[in-house]
Steps between C-alpha positions, in 0.01 A plus 500: 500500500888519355606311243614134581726249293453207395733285342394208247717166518489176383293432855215746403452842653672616839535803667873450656460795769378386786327853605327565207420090475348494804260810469369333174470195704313730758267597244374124394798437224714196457643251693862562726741309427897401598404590919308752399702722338351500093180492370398295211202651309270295302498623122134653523631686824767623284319649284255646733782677667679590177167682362419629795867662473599362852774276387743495226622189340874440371576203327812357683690360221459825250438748764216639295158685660203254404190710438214380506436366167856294563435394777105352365652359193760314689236325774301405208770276343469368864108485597309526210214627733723782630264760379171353605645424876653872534178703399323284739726596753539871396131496524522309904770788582292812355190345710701514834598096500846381609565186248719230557640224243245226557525087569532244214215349299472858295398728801680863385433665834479479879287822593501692835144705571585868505726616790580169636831406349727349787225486730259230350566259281378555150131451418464399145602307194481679179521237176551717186389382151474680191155514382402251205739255614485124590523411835349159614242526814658225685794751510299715680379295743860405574570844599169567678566161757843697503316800609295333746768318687713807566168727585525728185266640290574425132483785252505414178656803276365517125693743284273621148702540224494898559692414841223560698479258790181366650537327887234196542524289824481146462332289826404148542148578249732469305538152536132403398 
């Protein structure tokens, strides 16, 4: 795969040609925009892509290549959780997943079973917390009725403090 550009403005992350934005939107990345002709990528996309080597990111106002680092230290200042949500979906991506931005109340990801992108709708939730940190049950429960109304499976994704990320699936037992 060539080489695309990507060009960071004060709107986030787009990919202004409209070829090389839609084949990354082919491919399960970002969301067209302005009658489909950019594509805005969501910052762990962004990096994805820019580790992976498949896009390269110029800051519009300084015209500058963000590398990776860059481009992680500026999301940060952003979404403290920047780190936790993209190794989660590195980890989603290297397993064969298409991942999409997820719904309010703290979801980070719509999933799509393997092979099914733009033919089924997506089949899971994934919920990522750091291990070791507070999160209240009811929470949980929010996002599990949230689950069951929409006919999802919620995954909850626990990242270790080494990165590694373990997948549990939360269900109504865990109501009781």
């Amino acid at each position: 795969m060539e080489l695309f550009t990507a060009v960071y403005t004060d709107k986030g992350i787009v990919v202004p040609a409209q070829s090389e934005a839609n084949s990354l939107y082919q491919d399960g990345y970002g969301s067209l925009l302005e009658d489909r002709r950019l594509l805005k990528l969501q910052p762990f996309e962004a990096l994805y892509l820019a580790e992976k080597m498949k896009i390269a990111v110029i800051d519009e106002e300084s015209k500058e290549k963000l590398v990776f680092q860059k481009l992680l230290w500026t999301f940060s200042t952003e979404d403290p959780m920047i780190w936790t949500r993209y190794i989660v979906y590195r980890d989603l991506r290297s397993r064969g997943f298409v991942a999409r931005k997820g719904p309010d109340l703290g979801v980070d990801f719509l999933v799509y079973e393997r092979g099914l992108y733009g033919k089924k709708a997506p089949r899971y939730l994934i919920y990522t917390v750091w291990e070791g940190s507070k999160e209240p049950v009811d929470h949980f429960s929010e996002i599990l009725s949230v689950a069951e109304k929409t006919d999802k499976i919620l995954r909850l994704a626990v990242v270790d403090r080494r990165g590694e990320i373990v997948y549990y699936t939360l269900s109504e037992a865990f109501r009781r």
